[in-house]
C-alpha positions in Angstrom: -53.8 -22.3 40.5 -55.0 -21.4 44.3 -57.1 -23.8 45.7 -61.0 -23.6 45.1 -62.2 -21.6 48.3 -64.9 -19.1 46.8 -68.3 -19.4 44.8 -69.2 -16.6 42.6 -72.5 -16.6 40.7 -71.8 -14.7 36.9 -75.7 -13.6 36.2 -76.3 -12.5 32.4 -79.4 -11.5 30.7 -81.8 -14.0 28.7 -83.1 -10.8 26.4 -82.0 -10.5 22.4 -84.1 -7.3 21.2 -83.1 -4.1 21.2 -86.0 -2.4 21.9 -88.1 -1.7 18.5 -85.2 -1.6 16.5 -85.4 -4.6 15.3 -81.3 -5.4 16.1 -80.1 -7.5 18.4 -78.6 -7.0 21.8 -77.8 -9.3 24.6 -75.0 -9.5 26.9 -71.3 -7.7 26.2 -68.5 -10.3 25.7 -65.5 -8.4 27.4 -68.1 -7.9 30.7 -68.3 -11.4 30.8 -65.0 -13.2 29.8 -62.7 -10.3 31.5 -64.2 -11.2 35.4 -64.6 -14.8 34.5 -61.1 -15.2 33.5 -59.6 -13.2 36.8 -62.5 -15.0 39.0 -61.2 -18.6 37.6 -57.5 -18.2 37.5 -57.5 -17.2 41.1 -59.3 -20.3 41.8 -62.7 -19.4 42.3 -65.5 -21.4 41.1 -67.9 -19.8 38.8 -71.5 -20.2 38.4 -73.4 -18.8 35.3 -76.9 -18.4 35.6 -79.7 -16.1 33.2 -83.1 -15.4 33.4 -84.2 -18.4 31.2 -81.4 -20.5 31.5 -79.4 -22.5 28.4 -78.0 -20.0 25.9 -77.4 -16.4 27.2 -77.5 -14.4 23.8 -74.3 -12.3 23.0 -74.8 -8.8 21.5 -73.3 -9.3 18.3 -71.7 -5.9 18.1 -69.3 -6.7 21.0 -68.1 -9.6 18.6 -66.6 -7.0 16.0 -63.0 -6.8 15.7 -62.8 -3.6 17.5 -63.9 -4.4 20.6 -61.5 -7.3 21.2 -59.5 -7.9 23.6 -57.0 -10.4 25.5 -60.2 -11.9 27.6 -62.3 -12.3 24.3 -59.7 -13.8 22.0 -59.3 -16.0 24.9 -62.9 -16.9 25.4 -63.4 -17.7 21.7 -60.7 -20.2 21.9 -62.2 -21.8 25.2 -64.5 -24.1 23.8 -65.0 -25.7 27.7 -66.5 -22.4 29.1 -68.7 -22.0 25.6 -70.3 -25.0 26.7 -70.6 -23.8 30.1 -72.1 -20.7 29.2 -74.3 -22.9 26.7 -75.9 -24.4 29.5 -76.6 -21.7 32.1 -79.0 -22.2 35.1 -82.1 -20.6 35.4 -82.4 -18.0 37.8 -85.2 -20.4 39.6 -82.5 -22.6 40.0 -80.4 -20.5 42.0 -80.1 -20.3 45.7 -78.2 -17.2 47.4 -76.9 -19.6 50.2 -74.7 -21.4 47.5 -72.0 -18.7 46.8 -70.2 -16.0 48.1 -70.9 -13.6 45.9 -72.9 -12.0 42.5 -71.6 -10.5 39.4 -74.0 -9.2 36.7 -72.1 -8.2 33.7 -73.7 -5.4 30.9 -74.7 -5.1 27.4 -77.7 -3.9 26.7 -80.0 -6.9 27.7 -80.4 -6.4 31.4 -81.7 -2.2 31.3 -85.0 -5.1 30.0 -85.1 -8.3 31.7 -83.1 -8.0 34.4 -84.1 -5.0 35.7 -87.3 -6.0 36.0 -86.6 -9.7 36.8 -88.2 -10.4 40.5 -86.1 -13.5 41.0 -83.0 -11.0 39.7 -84.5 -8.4 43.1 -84.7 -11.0 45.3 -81.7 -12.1 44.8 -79.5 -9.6 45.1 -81.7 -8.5 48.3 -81.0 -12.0 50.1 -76.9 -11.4 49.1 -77.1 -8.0 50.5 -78.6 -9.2 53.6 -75.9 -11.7 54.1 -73.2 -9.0 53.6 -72.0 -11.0 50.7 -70.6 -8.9 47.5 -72.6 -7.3 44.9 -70.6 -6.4 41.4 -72.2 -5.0 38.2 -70.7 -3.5 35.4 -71.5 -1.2 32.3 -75.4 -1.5 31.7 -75.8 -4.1 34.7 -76.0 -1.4 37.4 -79.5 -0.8 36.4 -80.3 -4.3 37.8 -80.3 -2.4 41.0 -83.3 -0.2 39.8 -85.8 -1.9 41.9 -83.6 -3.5 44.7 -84.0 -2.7 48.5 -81.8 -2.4 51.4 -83.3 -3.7 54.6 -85.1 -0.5 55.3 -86.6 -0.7 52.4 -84.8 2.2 50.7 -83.0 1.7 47.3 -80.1 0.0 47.6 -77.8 2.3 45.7 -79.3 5.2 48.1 -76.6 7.6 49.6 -73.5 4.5 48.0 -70.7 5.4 46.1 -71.8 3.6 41.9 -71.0 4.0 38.9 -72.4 2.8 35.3 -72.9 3.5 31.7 -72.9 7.1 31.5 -75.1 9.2 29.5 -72.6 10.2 27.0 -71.1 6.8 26.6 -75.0 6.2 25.5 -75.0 9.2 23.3 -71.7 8.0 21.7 -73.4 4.9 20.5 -76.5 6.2 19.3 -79.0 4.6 21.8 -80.4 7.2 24.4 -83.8 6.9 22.8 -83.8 3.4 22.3 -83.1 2.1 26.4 -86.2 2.2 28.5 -83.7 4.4 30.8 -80.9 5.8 31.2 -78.5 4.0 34.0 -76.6 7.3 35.2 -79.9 9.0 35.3 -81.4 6.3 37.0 -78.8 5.8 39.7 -78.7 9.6 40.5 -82.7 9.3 40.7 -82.3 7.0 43.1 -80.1 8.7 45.4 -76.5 6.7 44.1 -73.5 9.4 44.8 -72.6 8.7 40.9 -69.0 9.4 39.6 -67.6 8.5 36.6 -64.1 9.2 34.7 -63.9 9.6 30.8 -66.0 7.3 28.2 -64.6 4.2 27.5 -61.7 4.5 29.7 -61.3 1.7 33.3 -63.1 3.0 36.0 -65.4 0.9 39.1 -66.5 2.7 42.7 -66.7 0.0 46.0 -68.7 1.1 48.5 -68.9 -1.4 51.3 -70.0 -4.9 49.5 -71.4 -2.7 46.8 -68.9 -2.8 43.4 -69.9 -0.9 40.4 -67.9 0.0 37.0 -68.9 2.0 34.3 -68.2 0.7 30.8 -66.9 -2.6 29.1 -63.5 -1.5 30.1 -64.1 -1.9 33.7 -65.0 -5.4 33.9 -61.3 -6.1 34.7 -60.8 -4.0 37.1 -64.5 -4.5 39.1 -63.6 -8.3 39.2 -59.9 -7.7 40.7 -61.7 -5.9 43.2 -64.3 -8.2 44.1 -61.9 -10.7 44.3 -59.8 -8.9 46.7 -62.9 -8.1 48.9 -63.9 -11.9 48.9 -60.3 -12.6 49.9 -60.5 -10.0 52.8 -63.6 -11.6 54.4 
């Protein structure tokens, strides 16, 4: 294992209810255990952090057998980072100045607490401001709904994202359910969105800006984070 050199801060959503429906959501296991896993066995030290702190809730759905993978069969053997997750710090906890970059994996839960989350906004504002690396996958690119550059404009304005695309939302039965819809959001606000076929690997970088557009991308948004945190 390389020696410890960066700090990466995993940010997950505290929020269980999907919408009215009276289901459960939360955060998407694959978004969280892929960029953990290729963060930590490069050596980087991980942070994990949610709204509320303690238990971040897991959308039960991505715990089915279909939507395993190498990462998740690995994670559910790890009890050490299921204790770690167990005890997450609370966004008010966390200072910008303490790592070297920010990864917000999806699920569901964020497009509702996160989003809206002003210590989620400031956040990401005080990172961007210090040129440090901004990741978020799947759903989590909505977290950028409400976030400003230092003009003032919408951060994903005129950059190069990606994100859960509508079909991909249509495919799993919830475009009336989300209180938006995160490829019609980023396109509202003036992100030059691209995506490739549902469900298949795809994430955009623009600049510190890294984006990926379904569960599948996790992987690949992390491999490039890491490569922009080992180019800086």
């Amino acid at each position: 294992m390389d020696k410890v050199i960066f700090k990466v801060l995993i940010v997950l959503t505290s929020h269980d209810q999907l919408g009215d429906t009276g289901e459960k959501t939360g955060f998407w296991v694959e978004e969280f255990a892929a960029p953990y896993y290729v963060l930590a066995d490069a050596g980087v030290e991980v942070t994990i952090a949610s709204p509320e702190g303690g238990q971040p809730p897991i959308d039960p759905k991505s715990a089915l057998p279909d939507f395993q993978t190498e990462a998740t069969k690995r994670f559910d053997a790890d009890k050490a980072l299921q204790e770690k997750l167990a005890h997450s710090i609370p966004l008010s906890d966390v200072n910008e100045k303490d790592y070297d970059a920010v990864f917000y994996p999806g699920g569901h839960g964020p497009l509702w607490d996160l989003t809206n989350d002003a210590r989620s906004i400031k956040l990401i504002e005080a990172f961007w401001k210090e040129g440090k690396p901004v990741a978020a996958v799947c759903h989590a690119p909505g977290v950028l709904r409400f976030v400003k550059d230092a003009e003032g404009n919408p951060l994903v304005k005129g950059k190069k994202v990606t994100g859960f695309s509508n079909t991909e939302e249509e495919a799993v039965q919830l475009t009336d359910v989300v209180p938006y819809l995160v490829e019609d959001e980023l396109k509202k606000l003036g992100g030059n969105y691209s995506k490739t076929e549902d469900w298949k690997s795809y994430s955009v970088q623009d600049g510190n800006l890294i984006t990926g557009q379904n569960p599948a991308s996790s992987e690949e948004a992390a491999k490039k984070l890491l490569d922009l945190l080992r180019k800086s």
